[in-house]
MILUMSE-778097 format. One record per atom (N, C-alpha, C, O, CB): residue number from 1; residue in three letters; atom name; x, y, z. Coordinates in pm, whole numbers, m for minus. Glycine has a CB too. Layout:
! residues N
{k:NUM, r:Ala, a:CA, east:X, north:Y, up:Z}
...
! end
This chain:
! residues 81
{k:1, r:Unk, a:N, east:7682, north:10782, up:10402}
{k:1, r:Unk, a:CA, east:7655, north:10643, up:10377}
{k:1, r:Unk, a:C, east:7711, north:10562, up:10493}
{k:1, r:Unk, a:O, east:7832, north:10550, up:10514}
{k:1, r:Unk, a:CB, east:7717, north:10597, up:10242}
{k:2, r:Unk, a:N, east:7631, north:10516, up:10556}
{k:2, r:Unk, a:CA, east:7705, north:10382, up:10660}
{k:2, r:Unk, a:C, east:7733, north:10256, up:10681}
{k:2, r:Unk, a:O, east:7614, north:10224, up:10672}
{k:2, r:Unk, a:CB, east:7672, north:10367, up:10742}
{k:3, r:Unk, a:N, east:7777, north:10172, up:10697}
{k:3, r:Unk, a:CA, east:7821, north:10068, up:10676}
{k:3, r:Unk, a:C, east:7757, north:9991, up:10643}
{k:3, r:Unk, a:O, east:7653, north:9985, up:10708}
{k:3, r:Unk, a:CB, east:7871, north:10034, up:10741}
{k:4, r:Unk, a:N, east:7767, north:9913, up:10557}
{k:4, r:Unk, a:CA, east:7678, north:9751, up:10474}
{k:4, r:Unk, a:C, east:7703, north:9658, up:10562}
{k:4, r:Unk, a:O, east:7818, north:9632, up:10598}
{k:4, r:Unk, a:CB, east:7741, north:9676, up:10307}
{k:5, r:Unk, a:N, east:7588, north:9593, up:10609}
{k:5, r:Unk, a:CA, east:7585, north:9482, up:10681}
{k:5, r:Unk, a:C, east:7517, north:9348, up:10672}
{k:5, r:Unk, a:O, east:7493, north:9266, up:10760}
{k:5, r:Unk, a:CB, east:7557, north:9519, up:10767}
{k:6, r:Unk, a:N, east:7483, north:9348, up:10476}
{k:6, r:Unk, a:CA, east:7429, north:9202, up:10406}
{k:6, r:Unk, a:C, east:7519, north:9237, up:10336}
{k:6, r:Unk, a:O, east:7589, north:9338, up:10331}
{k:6, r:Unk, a:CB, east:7274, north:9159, up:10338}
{k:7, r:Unk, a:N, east:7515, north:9134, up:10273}
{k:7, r:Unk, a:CA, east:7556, north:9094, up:10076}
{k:7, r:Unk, a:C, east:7435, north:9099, up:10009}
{k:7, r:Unk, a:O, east:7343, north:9031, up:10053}
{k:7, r:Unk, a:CB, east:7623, north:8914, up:10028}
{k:8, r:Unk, a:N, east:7416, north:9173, up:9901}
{k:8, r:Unk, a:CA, east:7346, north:9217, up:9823}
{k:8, r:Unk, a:C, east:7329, north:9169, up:9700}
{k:8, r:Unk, a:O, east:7421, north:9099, up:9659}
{k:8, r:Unk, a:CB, east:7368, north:9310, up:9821}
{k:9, r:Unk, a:N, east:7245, north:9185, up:9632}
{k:9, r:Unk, a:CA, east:7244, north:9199, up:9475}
{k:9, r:Unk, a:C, east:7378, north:9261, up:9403}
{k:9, r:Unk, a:O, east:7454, north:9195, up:9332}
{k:9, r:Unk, a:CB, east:7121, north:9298, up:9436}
{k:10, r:Unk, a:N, east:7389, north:9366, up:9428}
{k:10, r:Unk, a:CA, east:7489, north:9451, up:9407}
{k:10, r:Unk, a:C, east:7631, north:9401, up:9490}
{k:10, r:Unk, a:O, east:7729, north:9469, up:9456}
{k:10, r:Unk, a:CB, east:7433, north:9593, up:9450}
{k:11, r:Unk, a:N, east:7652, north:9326, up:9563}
{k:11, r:Unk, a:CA, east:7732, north:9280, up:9581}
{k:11, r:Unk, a:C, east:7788, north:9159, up:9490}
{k:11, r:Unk, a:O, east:7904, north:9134, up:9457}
{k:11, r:Unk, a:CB, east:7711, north:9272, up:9682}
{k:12, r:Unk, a:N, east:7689, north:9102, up:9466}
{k:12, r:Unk, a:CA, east:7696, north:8949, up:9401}
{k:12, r:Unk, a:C, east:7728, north:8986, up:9245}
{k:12, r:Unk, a:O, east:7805, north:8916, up:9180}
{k:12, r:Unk, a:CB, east:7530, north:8849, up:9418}
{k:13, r:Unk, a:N, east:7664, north:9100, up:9193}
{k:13, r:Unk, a:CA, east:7677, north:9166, up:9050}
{k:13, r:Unk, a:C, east:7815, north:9182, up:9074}
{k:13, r:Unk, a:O, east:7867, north:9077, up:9037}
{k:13, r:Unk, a:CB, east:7586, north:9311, up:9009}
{k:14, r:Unk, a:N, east:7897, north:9256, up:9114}
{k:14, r:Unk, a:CA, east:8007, north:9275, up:9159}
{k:14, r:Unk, a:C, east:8145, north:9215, up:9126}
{k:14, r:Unk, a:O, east:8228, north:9252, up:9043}
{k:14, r:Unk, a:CB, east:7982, north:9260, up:9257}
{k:15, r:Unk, a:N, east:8148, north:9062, up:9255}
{k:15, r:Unk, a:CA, east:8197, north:8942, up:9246}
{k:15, r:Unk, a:C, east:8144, north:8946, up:9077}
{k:15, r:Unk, a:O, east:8223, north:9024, up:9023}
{k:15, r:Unk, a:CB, east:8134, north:8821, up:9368}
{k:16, r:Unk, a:N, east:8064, north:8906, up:8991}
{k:16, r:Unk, a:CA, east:8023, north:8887, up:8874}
{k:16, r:Unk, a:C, east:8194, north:8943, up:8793}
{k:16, r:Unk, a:O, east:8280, north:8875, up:8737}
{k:16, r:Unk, a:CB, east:7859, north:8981, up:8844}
{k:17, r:Unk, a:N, east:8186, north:9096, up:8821}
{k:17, r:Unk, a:CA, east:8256, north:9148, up:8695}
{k:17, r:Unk, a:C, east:8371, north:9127, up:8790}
{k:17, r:Unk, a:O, east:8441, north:9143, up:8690}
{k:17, r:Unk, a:CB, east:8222, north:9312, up:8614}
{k:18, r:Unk, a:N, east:8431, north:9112, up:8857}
{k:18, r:Unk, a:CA, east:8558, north:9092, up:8930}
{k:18, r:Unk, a:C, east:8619, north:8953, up:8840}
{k:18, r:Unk, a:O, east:8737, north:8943, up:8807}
{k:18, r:Unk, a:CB, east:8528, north:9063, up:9116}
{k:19, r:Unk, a:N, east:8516, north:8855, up:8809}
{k:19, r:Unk, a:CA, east:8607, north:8731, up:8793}
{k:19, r:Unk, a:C, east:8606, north:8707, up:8650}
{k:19, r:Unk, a:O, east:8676, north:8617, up:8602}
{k:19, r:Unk, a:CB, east:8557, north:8599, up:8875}
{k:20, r:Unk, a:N, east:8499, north:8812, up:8547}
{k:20, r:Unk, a:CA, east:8524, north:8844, up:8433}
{k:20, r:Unk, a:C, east:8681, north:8917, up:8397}
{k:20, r:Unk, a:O, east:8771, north:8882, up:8321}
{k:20, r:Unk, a:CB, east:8411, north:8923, up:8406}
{k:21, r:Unk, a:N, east:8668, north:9033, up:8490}
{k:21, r:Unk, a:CA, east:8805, north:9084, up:8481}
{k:21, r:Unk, a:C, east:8876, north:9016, up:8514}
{k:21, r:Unk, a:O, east:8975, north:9027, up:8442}
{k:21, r:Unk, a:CB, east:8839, north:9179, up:8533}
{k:22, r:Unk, a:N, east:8889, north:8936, up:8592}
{k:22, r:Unk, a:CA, east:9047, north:8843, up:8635}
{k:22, r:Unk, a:C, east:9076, north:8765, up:8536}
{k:22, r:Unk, a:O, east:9193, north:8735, up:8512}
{k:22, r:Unk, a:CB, east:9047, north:8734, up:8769}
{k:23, r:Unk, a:N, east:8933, north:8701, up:8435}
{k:23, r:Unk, a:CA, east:8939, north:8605, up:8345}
{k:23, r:Unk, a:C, east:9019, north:8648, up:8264}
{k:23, r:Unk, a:O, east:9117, north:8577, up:8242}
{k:23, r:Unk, a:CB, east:8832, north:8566, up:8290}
{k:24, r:Unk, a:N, east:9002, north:8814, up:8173}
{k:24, r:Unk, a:CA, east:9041, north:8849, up:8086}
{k:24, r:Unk, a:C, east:9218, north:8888, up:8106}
{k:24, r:Unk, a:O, east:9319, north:8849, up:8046}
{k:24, r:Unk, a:CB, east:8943, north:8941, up:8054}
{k:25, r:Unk, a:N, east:9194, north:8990, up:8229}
{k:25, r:Unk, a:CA, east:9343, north:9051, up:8265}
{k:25, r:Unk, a:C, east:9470, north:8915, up:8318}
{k:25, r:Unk, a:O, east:9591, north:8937, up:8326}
{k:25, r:Unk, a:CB, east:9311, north:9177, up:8420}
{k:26, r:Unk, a:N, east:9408, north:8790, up:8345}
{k:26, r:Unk, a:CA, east:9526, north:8697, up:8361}
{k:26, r:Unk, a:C, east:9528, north:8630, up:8297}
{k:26, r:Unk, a:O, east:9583, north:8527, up:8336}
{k:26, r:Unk, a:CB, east:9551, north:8635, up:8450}
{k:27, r:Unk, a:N, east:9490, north:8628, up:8194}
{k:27, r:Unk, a:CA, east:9450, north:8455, up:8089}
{k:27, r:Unk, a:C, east:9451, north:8350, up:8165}
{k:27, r:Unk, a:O, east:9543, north:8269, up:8176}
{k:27, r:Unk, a:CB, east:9568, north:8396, up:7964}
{k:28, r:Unk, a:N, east:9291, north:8349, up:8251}
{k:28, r:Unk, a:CA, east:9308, north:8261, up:8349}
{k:28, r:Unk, a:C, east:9163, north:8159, up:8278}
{k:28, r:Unk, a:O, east:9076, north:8213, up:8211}
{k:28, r:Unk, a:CB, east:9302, north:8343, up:8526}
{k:29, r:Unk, a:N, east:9162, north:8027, up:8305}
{k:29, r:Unk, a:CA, east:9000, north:7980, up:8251}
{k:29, r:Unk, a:C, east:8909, north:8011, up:8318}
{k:29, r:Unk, a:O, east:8982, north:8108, up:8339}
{k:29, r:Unk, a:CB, east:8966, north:7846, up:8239}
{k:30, r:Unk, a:N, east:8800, north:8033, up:8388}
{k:30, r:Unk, a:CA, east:8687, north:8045, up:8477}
{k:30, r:Unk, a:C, east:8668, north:7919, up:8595}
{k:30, r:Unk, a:O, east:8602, north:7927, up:8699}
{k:30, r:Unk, a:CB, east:8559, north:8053, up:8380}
{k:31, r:Unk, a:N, east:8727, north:7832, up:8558}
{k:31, r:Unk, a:CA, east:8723, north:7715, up:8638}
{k:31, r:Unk, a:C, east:8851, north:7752, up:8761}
{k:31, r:Unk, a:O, east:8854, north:7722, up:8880}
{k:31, r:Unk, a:CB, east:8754, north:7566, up:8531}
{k:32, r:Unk, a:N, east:8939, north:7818, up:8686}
{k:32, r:Unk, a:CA, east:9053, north:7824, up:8786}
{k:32, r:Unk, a:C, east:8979, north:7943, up:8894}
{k:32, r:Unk, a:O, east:9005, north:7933, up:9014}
{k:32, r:Unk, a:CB, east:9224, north:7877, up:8702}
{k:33, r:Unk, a:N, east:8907, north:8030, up:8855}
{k:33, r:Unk, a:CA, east:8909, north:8164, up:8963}
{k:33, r:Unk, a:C, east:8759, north:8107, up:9047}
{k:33, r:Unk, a:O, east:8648, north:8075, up:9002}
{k:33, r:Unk, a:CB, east:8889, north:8367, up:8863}
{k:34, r:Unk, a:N, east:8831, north:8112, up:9225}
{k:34, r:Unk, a:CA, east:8673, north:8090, up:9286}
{k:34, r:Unk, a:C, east:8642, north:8241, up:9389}
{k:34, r:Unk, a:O, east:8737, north:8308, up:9428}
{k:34, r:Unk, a:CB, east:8667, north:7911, up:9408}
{k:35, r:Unk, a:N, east:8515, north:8276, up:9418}
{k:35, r:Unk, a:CA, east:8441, north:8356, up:9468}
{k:35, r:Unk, a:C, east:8430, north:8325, up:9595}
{k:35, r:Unk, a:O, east:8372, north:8220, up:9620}
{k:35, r:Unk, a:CB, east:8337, north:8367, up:9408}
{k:36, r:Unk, a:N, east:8478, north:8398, up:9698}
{k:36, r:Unk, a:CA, east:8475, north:8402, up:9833}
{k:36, r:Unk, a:C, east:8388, north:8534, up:9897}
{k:36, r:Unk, a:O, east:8415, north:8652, up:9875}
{k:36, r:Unk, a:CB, east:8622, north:8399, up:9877}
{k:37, r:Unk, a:N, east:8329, north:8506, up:9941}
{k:37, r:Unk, a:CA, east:8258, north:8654, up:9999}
{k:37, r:Unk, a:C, east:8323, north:8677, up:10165}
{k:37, r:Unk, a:O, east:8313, north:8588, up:10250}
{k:37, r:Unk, a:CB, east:8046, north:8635, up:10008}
{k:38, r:Unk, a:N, east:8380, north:8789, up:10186}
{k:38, r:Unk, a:CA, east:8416, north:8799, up:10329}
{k:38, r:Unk, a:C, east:8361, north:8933, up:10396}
{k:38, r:Unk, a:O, east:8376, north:9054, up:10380}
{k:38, r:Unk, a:CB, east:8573, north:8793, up:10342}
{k:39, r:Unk, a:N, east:8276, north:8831, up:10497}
{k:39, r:Unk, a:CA, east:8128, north:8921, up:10603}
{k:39, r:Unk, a:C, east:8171, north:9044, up:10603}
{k:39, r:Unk, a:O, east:8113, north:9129, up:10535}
{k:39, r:Unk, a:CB, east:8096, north:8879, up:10791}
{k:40, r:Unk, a:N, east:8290, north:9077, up:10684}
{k:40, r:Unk, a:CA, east:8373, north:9184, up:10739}
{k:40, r:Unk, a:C, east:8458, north:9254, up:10619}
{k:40, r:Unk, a:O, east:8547, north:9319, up:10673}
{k:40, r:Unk, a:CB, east:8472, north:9122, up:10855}
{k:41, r:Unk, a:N, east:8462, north:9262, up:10518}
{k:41, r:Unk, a:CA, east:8496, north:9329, up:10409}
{k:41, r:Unk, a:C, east:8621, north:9339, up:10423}
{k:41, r:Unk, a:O, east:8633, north:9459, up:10399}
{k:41, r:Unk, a:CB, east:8437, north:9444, up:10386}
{k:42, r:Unk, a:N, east:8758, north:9290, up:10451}
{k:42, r:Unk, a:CA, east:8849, north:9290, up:10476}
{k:42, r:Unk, a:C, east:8949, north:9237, up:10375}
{k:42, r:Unk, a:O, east:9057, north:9288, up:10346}
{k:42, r:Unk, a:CB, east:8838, north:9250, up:10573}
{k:43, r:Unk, a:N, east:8899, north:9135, up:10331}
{k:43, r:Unk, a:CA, east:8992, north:9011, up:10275}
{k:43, r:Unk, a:C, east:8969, north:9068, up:10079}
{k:43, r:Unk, a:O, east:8849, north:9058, up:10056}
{k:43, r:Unk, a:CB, east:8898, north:8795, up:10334}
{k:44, r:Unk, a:N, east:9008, north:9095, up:10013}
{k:44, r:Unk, a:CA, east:8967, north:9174, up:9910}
{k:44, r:Unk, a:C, east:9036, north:9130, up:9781}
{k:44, r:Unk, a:O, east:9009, north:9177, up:9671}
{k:44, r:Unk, a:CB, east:8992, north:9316, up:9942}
{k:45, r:Unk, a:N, east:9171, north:8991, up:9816}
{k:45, r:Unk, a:CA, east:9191, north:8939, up:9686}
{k:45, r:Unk, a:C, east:9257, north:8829, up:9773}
{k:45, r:Unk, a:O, east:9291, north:8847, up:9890}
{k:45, r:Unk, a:CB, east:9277, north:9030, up:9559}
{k:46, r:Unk, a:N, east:9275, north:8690, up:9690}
{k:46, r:Unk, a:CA, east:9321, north:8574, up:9737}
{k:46, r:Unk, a:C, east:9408, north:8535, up:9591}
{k:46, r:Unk, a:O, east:9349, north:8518, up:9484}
{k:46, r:Unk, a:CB, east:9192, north:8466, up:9794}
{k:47, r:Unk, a:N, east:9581, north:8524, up:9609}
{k:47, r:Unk, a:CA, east:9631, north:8466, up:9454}
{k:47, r:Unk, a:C, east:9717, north:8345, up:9524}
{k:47, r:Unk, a:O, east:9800, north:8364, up:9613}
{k:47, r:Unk, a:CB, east:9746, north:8596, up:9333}
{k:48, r:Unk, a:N, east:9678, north:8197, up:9457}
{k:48, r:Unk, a:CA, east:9748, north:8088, up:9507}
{k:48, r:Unk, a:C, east:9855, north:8069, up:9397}
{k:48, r:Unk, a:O, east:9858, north:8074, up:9274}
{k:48, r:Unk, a:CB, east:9655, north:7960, up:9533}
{k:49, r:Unk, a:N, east:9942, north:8044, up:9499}
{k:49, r:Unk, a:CA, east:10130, north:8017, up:9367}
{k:49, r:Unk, a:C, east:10132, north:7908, up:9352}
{k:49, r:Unk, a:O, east:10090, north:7838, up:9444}
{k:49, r:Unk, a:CB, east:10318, north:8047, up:9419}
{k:50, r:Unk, a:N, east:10174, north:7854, up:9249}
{k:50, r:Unk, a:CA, east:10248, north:7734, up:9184}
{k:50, r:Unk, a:C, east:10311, north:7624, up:9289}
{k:50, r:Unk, a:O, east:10303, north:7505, up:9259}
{k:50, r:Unk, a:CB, east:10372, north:7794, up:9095}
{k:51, r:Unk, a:N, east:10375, north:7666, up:9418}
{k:51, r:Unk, a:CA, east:10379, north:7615, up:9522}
{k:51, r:Unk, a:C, east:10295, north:7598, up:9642}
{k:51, r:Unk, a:O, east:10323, north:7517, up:9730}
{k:51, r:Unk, a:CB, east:10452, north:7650, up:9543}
{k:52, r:Unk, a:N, east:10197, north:7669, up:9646}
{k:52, r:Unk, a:CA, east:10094, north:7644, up:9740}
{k:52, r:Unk, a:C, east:10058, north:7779, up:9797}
{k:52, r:Unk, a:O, east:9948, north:7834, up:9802}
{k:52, r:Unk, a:CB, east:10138, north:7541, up:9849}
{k:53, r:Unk, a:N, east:10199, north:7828, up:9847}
{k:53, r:Unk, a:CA, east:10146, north:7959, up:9916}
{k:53, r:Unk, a:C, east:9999, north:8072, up:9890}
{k:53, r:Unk, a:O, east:9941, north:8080, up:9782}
{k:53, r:Unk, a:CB, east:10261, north:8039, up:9892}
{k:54, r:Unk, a:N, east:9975, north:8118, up:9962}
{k:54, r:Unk, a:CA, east:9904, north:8208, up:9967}
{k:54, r:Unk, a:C, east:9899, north:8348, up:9974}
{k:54, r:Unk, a:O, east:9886, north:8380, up:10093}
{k:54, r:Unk, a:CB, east:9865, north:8179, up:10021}
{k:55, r:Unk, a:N, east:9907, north:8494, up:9863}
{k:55, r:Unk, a:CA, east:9900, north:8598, up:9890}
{k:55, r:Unk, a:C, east:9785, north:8666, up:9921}
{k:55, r:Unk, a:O, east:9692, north:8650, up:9841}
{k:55, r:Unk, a:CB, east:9951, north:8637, up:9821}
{k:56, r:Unk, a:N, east:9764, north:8741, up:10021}
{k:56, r:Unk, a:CA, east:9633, north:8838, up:10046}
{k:56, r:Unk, a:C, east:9629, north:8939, up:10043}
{k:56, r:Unk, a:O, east:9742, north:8983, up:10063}
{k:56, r:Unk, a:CB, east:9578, north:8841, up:10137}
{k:57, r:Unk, a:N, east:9534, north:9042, up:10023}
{k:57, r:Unk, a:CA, east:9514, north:9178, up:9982}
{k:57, r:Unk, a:C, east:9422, north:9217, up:10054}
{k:57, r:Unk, a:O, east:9310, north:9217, up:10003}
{k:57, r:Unk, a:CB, east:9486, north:9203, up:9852}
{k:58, r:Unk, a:N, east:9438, north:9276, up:10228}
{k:58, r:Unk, a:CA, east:9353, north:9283, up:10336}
{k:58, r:Unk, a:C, east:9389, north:9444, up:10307}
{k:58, r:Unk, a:O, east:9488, north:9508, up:10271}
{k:58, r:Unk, a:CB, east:9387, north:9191, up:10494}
{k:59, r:Unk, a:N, east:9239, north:9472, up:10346}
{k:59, r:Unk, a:CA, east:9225, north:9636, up:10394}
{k:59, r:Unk, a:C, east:9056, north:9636, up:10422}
{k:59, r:Unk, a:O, east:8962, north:9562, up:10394}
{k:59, r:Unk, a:CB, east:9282, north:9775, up:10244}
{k:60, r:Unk, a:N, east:9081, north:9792, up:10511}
{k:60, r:Unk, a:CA, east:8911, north:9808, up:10568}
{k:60, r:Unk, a:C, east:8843, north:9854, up:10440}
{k:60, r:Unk, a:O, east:8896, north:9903, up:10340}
{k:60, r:Unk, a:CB, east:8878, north:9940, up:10709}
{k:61, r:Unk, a:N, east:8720, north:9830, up:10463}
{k:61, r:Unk, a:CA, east:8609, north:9870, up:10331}
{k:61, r:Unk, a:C, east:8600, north:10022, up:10317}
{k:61, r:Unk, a:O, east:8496, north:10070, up:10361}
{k:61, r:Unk, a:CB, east:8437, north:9814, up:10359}
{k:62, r:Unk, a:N, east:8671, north:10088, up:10274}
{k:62, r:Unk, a:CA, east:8664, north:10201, up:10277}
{k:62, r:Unk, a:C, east:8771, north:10228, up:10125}
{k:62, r:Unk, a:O, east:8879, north:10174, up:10100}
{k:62, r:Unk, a:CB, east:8703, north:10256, up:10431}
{k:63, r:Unk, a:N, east:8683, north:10344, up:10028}
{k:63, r:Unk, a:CA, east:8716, north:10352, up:9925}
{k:63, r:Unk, a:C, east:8766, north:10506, up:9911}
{k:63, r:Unk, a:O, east:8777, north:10571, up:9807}
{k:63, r:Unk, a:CB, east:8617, north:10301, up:9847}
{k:64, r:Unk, a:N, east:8796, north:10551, up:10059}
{k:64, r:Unk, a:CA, east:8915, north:10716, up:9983}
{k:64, r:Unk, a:C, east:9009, north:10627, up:9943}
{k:64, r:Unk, a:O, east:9003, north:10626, up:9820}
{k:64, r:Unk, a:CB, east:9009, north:10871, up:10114}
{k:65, r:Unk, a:N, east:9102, north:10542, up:9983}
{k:65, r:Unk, a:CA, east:9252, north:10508, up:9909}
{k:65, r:Unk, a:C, east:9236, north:10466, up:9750}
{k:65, r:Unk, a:O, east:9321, north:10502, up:9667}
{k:65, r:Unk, a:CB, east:9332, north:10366, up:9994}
{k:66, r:Unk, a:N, east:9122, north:10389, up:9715}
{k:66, r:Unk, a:CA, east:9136, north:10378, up:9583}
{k:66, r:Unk, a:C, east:9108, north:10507, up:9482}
{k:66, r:Unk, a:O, east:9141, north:10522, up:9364}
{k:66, r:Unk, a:CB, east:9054, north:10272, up:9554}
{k:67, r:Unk, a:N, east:9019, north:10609, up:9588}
{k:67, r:Unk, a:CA, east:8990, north:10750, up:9496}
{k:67, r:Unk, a:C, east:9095, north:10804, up:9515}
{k:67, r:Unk, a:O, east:9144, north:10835, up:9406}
{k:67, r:Unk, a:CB, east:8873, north:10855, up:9529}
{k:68, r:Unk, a:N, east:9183, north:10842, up:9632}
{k:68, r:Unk, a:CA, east:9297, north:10898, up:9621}
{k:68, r:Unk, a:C, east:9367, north:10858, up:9522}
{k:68, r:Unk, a:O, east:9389, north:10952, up:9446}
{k:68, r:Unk, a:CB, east:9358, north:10892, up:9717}
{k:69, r:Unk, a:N, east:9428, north:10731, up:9477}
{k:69, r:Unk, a:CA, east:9497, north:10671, up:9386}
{k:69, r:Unk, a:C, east:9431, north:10730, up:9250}
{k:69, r:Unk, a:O, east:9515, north:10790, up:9182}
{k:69, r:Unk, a:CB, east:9495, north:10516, up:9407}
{k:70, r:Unk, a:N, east:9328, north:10727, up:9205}
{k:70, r:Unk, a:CA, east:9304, north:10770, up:9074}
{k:70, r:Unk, a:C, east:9303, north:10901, up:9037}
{k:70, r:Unk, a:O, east:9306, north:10955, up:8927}
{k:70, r:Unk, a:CB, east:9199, north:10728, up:9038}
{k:71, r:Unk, a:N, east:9296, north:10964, up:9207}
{k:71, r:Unk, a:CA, east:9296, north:11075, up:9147}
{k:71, r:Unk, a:C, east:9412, north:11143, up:9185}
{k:71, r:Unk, a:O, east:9385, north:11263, up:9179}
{k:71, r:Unk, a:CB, east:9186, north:11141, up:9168}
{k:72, r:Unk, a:N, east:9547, north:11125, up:9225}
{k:72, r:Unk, a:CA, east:9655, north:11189, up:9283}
{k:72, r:Unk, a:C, east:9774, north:11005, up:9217}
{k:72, r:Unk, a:O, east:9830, north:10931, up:9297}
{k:72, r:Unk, a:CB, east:9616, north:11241, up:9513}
{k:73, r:Unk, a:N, east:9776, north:10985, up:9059}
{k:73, r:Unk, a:CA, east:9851, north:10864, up:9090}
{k:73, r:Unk, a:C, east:10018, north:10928, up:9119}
{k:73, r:Unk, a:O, east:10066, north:11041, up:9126}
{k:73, r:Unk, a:CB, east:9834, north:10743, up:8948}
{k:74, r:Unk, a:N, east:10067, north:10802, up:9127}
{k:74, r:Unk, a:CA, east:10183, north:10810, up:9214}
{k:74, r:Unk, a:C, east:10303, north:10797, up:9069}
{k:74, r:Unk, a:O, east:10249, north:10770, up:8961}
{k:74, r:Unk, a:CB, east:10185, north:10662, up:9357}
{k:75, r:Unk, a:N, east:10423, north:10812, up:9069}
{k:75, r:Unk, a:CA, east:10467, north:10833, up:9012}
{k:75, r:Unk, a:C, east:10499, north:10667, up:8841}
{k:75, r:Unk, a:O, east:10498, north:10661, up:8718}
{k:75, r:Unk, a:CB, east:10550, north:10902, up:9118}
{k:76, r:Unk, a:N, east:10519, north:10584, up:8948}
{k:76, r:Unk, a:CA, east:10536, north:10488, up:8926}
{k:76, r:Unk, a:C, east:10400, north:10466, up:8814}
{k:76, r:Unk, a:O, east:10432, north:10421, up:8704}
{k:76, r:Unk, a:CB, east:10559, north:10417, up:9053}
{k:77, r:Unk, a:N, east:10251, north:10496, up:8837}
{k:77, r:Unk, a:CA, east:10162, north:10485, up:8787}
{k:77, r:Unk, a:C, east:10122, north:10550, up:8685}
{k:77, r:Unk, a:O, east:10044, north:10527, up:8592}
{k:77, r:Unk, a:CB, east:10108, north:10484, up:8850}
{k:78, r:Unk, a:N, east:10225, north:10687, up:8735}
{k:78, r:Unk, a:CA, east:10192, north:10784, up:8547}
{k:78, r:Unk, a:C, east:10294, north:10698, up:8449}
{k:78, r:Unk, a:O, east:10278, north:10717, up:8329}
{k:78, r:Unk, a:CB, east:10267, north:11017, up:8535}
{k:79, r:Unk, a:N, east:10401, north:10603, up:8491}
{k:79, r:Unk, a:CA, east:10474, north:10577, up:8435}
{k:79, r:Unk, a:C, east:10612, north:10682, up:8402}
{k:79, r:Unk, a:O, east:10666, north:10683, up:8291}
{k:79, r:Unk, a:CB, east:10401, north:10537, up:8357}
{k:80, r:Unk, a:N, east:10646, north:10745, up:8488}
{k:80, r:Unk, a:CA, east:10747, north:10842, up:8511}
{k:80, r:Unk, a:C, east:10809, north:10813, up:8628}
{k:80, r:Unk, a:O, east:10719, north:10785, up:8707}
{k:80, r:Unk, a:CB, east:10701, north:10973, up:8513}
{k:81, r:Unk, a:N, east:10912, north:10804, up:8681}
{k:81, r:Unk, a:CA, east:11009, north:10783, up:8800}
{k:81, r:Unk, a:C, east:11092, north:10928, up:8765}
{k:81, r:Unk, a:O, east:11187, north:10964, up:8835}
{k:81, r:Unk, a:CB, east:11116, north:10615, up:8794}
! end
């Protein structure tokens, strides 16, 4: 498979369930969460604090680290230390 170089249907479906899930997993309203699309696939979460700041969640578009993670989790994640 080689690299995506539009935004898609399937991209936009996507963004869709991303901000469903954020809705549900933060008890957040829908008004609060906005949709950014970034060209270069890099930029992959945006959380604004109570003070202004800004946290980001940059990495390349590439999905071994999230398969590694599900499939080798880490200790912390089985919930065992």
């Amino acid at each position: 498979m080689g690299p995506r170089i539009t935004v898609d249907s399937a991209t936009l479906l996507n963004k869709g369930f991303e901000v469903h899930e954020a809705r549900w997993l933060f008890d957040l309203e829908e008004a609060k969460i906005d949709v950014w699309i970034h060209h270069q696939s890099v930029v992959h979460a945006l959380a604004e604090w109570n003070d202004g700041s800004i946290t980001a969640q940059l990495s390349i578009a590439d999905m071994r680290l999230p398969i590694q993670q599900a499939l080798f989790p880490s200790a912390e994640d089985r919930g065992t230390r």
